[in-house]
Backbone of each chain as ProteinMPNN parsed JSONL, in Angstrom:
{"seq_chain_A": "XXXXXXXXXXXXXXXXXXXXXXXXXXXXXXXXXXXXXXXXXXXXXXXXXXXXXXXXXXXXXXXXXXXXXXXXXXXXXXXXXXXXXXXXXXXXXX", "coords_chain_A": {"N_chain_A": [[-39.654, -1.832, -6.92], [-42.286, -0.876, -5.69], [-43.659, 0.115, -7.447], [-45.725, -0.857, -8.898], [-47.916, -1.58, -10.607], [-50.671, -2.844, -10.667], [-54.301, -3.591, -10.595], [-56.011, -3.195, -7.629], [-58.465, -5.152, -8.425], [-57.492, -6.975, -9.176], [-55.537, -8.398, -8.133], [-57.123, -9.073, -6.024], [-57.875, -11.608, -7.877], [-56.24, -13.454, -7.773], [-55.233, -16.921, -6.913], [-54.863, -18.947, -4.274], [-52.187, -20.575, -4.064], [-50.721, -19.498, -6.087], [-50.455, -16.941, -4.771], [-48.688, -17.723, -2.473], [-46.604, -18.223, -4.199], [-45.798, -15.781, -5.465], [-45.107, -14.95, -3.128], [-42.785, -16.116, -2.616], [-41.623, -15.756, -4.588], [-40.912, -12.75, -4.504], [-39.341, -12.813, -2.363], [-37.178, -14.29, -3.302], [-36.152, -12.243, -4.98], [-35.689, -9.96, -3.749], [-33.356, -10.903, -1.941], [-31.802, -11.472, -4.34], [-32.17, -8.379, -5.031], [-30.362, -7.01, -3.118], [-27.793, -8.418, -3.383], [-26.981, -7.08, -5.888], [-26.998, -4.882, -5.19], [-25.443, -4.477, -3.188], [-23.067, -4.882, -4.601], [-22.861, -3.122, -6.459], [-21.773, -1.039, -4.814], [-19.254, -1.891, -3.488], [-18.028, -2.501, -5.986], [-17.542, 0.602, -7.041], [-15.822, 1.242, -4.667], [-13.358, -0.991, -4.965], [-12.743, -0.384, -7.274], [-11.822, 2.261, -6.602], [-9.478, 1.271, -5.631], [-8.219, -0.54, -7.129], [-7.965, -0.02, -10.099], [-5.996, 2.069, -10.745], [-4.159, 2.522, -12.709], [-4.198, 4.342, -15.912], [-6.325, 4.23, -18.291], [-6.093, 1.58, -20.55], [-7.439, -0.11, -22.65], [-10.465, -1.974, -22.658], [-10.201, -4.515, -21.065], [-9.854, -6.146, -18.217], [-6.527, -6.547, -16.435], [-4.853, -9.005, -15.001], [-3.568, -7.985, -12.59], [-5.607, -6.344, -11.797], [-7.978, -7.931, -11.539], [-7.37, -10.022, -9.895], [-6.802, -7.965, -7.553], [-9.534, -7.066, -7.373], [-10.937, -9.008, -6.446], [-9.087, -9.969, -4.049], [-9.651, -7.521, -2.763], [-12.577, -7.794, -2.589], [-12.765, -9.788, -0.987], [-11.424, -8.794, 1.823], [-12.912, -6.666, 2.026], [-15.244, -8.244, 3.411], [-13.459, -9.36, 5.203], [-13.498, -7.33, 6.698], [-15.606, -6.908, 7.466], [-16.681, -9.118, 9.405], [-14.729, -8.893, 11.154], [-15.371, -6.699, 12.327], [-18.204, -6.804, 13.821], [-17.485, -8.679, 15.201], [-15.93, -7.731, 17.105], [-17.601, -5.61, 17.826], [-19.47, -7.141, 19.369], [-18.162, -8.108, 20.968], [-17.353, -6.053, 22.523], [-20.2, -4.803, 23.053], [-20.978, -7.792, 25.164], [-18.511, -6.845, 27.302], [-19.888, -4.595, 28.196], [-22.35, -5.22, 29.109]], "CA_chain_A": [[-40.681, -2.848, -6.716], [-42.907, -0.376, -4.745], [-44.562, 1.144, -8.288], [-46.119, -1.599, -9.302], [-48.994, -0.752, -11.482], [-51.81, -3.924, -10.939], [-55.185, -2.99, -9.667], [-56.334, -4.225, -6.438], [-59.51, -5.855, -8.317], [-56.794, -8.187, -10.101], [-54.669, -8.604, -6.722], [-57.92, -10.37, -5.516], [-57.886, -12.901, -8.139], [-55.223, -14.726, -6.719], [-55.625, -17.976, -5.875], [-53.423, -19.605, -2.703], [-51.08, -20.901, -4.673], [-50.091, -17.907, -6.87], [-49.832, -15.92, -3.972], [-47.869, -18.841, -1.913], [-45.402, -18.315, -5.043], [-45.118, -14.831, -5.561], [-44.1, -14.67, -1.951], [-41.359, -16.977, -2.541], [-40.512, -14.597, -5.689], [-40.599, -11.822, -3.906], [-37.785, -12.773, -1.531], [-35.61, -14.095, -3.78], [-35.77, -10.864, -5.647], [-35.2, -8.799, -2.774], [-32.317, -11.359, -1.821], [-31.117, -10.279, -5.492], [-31.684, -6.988, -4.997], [-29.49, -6.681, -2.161], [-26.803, -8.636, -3.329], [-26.643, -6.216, -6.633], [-26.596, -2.952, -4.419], [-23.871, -4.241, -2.367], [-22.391, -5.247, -5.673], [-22.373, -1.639, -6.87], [-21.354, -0.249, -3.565], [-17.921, -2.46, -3.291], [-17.32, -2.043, -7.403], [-17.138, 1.376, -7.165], [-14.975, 0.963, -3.519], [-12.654, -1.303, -5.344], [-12.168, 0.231, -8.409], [-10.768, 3.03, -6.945], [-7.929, 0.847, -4.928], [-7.358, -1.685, -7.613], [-7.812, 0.743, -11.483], [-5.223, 3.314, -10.644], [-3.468, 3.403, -14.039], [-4.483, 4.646, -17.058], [-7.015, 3.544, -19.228], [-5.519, 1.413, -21.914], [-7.901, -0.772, -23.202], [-11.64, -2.589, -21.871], [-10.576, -5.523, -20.838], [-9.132, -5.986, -16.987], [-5.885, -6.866, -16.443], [-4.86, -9.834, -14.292], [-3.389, -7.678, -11.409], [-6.55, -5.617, -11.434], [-8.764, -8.695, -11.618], [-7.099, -10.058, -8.283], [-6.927, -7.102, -6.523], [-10.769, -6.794, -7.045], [-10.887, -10.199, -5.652], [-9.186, -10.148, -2.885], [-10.714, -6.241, -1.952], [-14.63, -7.926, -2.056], [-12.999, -10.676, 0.731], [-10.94, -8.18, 2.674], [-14.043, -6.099, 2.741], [-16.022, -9.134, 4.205], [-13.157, -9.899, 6.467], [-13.51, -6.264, 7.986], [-17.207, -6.135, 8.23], [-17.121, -9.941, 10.082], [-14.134, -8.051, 12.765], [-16.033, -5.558, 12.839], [-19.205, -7.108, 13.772], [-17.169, -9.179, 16.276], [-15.453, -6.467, 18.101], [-18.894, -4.907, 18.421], [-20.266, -8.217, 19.947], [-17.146, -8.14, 21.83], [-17.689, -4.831, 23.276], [-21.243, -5.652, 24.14], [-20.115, -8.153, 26.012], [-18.152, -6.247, 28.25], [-20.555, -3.422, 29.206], [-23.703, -5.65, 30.062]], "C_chain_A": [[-41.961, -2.234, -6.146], [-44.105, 0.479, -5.718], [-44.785, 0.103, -9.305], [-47.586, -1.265, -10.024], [-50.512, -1.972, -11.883], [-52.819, -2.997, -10.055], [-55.583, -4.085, -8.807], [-57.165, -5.33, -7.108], [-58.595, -7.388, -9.023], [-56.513, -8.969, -8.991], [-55.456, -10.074, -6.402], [-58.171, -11.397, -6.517], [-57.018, -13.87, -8.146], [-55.084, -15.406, -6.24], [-54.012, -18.094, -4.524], [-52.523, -19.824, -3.338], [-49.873, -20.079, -5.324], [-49.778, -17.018, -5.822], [-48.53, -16.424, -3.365], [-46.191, -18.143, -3.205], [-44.732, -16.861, -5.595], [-44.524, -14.347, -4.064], [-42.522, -15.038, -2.16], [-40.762, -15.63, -3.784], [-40.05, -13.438, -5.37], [-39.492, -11.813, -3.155], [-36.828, -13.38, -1.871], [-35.36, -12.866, -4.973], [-35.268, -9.581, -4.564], [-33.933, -9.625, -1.943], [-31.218, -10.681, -3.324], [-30.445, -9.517, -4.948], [-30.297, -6.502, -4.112], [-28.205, -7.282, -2.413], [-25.918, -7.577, -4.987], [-26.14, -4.468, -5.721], [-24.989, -3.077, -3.707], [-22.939, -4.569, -3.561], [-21.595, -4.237, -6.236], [-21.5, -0.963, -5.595], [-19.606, -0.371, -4.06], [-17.583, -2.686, -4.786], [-16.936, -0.717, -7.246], [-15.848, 1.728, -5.434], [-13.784, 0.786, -4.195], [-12.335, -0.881, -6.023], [-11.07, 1.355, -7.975], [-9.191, 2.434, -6.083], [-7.384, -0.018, -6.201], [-7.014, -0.964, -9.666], [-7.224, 1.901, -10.506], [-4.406, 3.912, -11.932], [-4.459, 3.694, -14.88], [-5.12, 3.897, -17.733], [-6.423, 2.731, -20.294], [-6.122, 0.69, -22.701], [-9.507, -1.098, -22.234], [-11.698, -3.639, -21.643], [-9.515, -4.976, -19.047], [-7.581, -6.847, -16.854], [-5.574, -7.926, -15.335], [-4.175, -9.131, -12.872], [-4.649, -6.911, -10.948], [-7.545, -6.94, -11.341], [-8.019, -9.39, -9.667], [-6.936, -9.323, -7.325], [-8.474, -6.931, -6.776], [-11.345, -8.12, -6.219], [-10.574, -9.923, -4.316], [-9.767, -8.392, -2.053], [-12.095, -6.57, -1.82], [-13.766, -8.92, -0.51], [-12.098, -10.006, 1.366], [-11.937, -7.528, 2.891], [-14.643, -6.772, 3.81], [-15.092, -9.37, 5.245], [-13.244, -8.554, 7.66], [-14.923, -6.11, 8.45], [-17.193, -7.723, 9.325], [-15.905, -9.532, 11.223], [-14.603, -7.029, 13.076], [-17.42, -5.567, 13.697], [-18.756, -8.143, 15.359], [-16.177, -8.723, 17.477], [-16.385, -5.904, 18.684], [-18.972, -5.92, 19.539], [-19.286, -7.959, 21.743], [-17.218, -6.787, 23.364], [-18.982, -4.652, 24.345], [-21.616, -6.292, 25.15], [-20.108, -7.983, 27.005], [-19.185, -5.044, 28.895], [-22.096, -4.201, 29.349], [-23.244, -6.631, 30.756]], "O_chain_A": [[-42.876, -3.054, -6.065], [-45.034, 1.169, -5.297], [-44.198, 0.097, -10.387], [-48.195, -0.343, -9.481], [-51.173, -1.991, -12.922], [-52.552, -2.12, -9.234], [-55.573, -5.304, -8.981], [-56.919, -6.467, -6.704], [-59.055, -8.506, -9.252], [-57.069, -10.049, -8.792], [-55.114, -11.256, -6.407], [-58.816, -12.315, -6.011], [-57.179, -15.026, -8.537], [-54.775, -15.253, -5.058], [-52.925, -17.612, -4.205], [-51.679, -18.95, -3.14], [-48.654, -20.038, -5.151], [-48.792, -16.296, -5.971], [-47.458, -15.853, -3.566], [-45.075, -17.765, -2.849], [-43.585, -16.725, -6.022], [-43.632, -13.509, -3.929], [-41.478, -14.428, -1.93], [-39.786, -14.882, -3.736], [-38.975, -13.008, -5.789], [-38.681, -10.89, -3.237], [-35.751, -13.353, -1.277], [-34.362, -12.786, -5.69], [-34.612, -8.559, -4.768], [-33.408, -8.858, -1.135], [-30.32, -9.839, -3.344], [-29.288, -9.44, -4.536], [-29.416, -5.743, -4.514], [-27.303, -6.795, -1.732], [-24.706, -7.422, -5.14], [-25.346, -3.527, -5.759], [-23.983, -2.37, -3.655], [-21.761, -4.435, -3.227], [-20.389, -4.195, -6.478], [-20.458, -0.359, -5.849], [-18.905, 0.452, -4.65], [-16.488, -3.247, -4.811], [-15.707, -0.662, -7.297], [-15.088, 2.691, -5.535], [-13.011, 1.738, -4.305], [-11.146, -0.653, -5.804], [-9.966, 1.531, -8.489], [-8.13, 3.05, -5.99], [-6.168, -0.188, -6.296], [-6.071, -1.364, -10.35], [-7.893, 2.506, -9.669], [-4.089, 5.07, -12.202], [-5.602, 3.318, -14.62], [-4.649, 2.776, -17.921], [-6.187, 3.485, -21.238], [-5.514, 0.6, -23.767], [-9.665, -0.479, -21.182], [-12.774, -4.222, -21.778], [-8.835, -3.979, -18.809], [-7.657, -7.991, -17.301], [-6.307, -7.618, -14.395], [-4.289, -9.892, -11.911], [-4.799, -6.804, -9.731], [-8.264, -6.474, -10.458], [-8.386, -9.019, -8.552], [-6.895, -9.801, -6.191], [-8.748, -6.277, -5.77], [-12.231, -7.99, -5.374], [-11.433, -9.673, -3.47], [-10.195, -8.311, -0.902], [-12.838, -5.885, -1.117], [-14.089, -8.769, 0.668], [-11.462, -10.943, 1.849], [-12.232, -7.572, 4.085], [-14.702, -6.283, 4.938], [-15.618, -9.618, 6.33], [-13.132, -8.6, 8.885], [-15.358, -5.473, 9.409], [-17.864, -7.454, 10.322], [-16.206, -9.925, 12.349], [-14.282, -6.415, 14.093], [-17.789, -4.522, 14.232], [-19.497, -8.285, 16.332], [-15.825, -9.329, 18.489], [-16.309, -5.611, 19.877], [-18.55, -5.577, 20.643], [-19.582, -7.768, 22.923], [-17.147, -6.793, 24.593], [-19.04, -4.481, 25.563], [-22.368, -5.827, 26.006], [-20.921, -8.399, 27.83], [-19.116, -4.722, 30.081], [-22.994, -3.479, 29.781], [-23.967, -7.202, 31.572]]}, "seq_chain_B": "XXXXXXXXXXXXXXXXXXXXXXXXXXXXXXXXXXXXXXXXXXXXXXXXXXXXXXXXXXXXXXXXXXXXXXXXXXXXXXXXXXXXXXXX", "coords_chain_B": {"N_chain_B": [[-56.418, -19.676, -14.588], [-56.873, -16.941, -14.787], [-55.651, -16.236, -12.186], [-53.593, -17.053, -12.797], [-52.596, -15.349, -14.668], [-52.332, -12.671, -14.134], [-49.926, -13.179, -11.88], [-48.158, -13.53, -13.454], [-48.116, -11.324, -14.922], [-47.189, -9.654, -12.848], [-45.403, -10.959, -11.971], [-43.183, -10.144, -14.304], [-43.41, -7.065, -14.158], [-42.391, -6.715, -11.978], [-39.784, -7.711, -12.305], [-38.916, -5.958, -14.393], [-38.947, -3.54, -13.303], [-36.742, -3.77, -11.304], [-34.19, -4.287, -12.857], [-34.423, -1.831, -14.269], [-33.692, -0.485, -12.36], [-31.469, -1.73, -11.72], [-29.585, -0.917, -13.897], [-29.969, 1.408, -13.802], [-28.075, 2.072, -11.359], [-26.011, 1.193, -12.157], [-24.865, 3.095, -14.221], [-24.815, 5.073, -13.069], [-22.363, 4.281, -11.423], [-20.474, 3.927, -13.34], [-20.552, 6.287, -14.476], [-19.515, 8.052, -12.626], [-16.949, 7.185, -11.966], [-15.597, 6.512, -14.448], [-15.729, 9.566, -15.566], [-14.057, 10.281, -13.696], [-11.84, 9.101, -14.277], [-11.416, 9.33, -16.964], [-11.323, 11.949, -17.417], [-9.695, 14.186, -16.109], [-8.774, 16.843, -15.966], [-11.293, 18.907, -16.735], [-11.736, 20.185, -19.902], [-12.6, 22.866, -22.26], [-14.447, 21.175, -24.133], [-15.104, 17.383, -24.804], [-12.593, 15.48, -25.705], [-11.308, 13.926, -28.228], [-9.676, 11.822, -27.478], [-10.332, 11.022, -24.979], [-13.206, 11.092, -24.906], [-12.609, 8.172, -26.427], [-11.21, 7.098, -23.839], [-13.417, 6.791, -22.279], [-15.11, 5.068, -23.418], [-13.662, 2.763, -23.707], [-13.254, 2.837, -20.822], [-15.727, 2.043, -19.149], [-16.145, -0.5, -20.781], [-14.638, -1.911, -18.96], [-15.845, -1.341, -16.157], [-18.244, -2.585, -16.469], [-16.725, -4.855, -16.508], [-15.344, -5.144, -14.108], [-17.276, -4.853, -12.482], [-18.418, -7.107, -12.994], [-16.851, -9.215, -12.05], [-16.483, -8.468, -9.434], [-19.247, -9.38, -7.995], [-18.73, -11.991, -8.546], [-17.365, -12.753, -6.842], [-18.459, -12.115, -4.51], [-20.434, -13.723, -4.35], [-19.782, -15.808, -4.107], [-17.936, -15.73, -1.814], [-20.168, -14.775, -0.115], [-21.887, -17.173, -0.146], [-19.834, -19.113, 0.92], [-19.746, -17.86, 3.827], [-22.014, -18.48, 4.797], [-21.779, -21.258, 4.41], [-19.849, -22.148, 6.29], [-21.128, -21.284, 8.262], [-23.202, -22.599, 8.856], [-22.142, -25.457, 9.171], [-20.615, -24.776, 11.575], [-23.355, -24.614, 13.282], [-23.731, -26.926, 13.953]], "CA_chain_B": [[-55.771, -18.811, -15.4], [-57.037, -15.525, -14.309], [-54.291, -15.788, -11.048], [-52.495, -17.12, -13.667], [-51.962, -13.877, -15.447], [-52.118, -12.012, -12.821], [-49.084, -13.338, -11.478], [-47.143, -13.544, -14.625], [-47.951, -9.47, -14.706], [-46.789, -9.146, -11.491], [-43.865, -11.083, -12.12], [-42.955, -9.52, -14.985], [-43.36, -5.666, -13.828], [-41.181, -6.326, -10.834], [-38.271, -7.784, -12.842], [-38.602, -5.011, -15.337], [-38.477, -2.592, -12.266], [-35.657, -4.279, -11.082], [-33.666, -4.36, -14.215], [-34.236, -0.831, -14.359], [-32.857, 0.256, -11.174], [-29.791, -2.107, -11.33], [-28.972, -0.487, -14.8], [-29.266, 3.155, -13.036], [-27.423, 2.089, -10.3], [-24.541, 0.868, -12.8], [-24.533, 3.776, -15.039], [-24.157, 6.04, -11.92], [-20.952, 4.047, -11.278], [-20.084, 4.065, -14.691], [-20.063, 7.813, -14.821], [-18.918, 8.2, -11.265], [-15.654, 6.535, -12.118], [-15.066, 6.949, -15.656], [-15.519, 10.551, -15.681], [-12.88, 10.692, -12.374], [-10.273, 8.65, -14.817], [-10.827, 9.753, -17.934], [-11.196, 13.866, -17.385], [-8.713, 14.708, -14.496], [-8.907, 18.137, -16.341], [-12.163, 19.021, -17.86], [-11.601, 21.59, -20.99], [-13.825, 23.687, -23.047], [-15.09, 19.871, -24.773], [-14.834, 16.209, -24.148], [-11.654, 15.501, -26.479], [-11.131, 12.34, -28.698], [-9.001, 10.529, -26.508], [-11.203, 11.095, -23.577], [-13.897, 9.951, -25.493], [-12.24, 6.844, -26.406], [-11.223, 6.347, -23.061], [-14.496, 6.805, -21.604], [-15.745, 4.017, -23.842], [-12.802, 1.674, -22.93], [-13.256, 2.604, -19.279], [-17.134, 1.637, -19.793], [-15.925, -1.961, -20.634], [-13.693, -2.315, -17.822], [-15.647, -0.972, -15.331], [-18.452, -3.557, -16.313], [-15.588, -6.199, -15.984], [-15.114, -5.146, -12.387], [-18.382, -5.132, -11.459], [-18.643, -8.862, -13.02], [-15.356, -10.094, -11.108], [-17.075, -7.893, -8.053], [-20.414, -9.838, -7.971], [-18.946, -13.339, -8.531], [-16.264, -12.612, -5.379], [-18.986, -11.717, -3.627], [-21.401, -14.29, -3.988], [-18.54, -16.473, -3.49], [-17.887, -15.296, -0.071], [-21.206, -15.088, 1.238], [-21.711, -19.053, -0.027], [-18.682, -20.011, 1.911], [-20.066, -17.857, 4.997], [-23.333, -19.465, 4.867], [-21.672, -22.432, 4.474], [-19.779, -21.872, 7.754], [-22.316, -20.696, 9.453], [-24.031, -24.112, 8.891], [-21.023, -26.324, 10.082], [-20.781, -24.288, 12.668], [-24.437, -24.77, 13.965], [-24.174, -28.561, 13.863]], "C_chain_B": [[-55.933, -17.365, -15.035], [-55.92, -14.983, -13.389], [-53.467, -15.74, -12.512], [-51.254, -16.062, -14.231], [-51.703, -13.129, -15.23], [-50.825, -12.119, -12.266], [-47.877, -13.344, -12.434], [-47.173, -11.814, -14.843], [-47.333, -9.12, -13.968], [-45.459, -9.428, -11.363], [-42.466, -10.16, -12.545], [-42.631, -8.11, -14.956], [-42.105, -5.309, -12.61], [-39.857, -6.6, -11.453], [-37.947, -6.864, -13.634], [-37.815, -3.578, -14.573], [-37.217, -2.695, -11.545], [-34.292, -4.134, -12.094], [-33.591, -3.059, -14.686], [-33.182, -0.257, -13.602], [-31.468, -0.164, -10.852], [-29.103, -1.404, -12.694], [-28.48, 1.064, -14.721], [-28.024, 3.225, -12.511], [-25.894, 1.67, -11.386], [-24.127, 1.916, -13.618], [-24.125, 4.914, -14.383], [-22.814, 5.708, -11.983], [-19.846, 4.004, -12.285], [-19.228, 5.889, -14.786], [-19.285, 8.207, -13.695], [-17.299, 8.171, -11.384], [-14.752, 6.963, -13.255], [-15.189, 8.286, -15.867], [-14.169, 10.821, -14.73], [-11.548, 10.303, -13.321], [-10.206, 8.971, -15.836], [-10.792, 11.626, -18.107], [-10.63, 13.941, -16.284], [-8.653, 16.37, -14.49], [-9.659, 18.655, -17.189], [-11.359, 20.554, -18.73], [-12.613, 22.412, -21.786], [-14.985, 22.503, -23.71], [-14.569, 18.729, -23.975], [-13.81, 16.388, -25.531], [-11.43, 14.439, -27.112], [-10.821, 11.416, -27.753], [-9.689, 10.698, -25.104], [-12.231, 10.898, -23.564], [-13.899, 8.771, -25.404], [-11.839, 6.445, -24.999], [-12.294, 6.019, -22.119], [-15.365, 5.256, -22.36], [-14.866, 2.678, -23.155], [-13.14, 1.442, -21.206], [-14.72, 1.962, -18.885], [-16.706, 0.147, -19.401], [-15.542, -2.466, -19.195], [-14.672, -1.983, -16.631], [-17.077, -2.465, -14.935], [-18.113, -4.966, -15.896], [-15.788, -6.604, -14.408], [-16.049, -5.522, -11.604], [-18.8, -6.488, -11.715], [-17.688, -9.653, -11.884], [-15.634, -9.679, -9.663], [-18.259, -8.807, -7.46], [-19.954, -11.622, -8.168], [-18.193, -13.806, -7.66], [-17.34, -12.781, -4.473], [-20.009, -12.698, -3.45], [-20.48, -15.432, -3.278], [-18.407, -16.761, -2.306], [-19.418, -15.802, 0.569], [-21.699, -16.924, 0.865], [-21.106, -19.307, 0.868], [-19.078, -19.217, 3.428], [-21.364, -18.273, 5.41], [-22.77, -21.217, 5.271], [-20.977, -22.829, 5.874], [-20.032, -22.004, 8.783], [-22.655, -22.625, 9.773], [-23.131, -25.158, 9.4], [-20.772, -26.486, 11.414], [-21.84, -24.03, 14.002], [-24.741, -26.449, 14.524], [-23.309, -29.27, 14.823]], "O_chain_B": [[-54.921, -16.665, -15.032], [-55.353, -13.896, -13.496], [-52.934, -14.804, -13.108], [-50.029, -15.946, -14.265], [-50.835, -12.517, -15.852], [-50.364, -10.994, -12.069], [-46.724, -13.155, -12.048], [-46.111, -11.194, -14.9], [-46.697, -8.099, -14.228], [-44.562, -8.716, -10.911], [-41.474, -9.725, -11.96], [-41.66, -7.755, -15.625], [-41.352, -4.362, -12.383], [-38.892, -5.874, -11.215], [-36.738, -6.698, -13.794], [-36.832, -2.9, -14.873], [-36.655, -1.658, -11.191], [-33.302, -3.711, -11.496], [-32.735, -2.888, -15.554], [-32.138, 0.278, -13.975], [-30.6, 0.407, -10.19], [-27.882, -1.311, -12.565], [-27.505, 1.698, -15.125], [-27.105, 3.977, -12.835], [-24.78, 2.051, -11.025], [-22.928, 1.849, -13.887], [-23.291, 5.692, -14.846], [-22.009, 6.507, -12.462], [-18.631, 4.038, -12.086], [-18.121, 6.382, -15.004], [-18.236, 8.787, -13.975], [-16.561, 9.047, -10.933], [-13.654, 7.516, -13.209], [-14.422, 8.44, -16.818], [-13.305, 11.595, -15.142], [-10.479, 10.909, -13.253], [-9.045, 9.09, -16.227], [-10.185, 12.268, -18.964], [-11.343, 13.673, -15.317], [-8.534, 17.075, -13.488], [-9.223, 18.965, -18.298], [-10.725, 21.517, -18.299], [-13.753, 22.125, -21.42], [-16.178, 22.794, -23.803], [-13.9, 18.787, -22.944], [-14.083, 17.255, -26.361], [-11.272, 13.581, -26.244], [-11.484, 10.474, -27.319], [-9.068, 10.235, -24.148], [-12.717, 10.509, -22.503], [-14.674, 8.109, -24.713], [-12.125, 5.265, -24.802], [-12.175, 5.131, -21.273], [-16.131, 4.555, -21.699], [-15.287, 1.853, -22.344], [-13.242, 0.403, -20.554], [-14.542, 1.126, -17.998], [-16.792, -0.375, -18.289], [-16.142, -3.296, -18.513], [-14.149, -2.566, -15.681], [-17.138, -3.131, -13.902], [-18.733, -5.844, -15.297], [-16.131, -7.604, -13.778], [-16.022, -6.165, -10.555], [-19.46, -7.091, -10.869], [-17.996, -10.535, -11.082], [-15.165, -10.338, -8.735], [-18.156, -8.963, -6.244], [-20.818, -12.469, -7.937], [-18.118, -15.02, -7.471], [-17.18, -13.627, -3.593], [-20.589, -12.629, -2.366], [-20.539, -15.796, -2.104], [-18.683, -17.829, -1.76], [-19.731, -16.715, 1.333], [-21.784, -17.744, 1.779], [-21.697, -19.79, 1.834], [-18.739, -19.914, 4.385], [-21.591, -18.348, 6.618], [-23.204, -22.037, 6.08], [-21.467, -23.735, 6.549], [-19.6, -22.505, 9.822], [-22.362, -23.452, 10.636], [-23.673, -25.817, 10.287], [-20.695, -27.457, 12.166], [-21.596, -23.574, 15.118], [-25.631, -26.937, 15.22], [-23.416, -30.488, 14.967]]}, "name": "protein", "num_of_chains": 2, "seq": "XXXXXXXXXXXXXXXXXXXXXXXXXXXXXXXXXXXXXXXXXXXXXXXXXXXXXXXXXXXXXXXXXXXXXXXXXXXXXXXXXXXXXXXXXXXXXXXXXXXXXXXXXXXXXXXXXXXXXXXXXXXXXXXXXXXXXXXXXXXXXXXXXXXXXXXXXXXXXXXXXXXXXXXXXXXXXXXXXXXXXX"}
């Protein structure tokens, strides 16, 4: 998003409105973005706990399709104990 | 009209940029993966069947990352949604 290729003299013809709205676009693209990255992250995570056999075809099989399931919400349940252990910890030393 | 177009450029360039970088970012994982499962023992070439499974694994790995991305929005809905119960 950062090699954007408008010239400033355009920039300034921007009324309120248009800007008003590429704000808003802007942060649900960088909401997106972020939910694709972590997307990739925890695909390639999962894959390697839940594809362990052998290639046999391109479609997913129904034990590999629920183990990628429940590995995105076991992830989430370790980053929200993890996040509340911190807190937890915190806490205790102030 | 001048914003107009302006903003439809602007639109436009960022989703393209976008759309780029999530197709990198998948073809990394693509190769990342599918090279790890289908060559366990590279040889002098890539070999038919390691070929073909590189294409198969391809499909699948897209799969994952679909069934990955609709877990995941999943989740964070229901911890949003939570959250919000939980504020009230």
């Amino acid at each position: 998003m950062s090699d954007l290729t408008i010239a400033q003299s355009d920039i300034d013809k921007l009324n309120e409105k248009d800007r008003a709205e590429l704000r808003q676009f802007f942060a649900n693209e960088e909401q997106k973005t972020k939910i694709q990255s972590q997307t990739h992250a925890l695909t390639e995570l999962c894959w390697k706990k839940c594809v362990t056999s052998n290639i046999k075809n391109g479609a997913l099989d129904k034990n590999e399709q629920s183990c990628l399931a429940n590995c995105v919400d076991r992830f989430m349940d370790v980053n929200i104990a993890t996040m509340r252990a911190l807190a937890a910890m915190g806490g205790r030393q102030h | 009209m001048e914003s107009e177009g302006v903003k439809q450029a602007i639109i436009r360039q960022a989703r393209e940029a976008n759309s780029q970088s999530n197709a990198r970012l998948l073809i990394e994982g693509i190769n990342n993966s599918c090279f790890d499962k289908c060559v366990p023992k590279p040889g002098s070439s890539l070999s038919n069947s390691e070929n073909a499974c590189v294409v198969q694994c391809m499909e699948k790995y897209i799969a994952a990352w679909n069934e990955v991305n609709r877990t995941y929005i999943r989740r964070i809905q229901q911890e949003v949604g939570n959250q919000q119960i939980g504020n009230h």
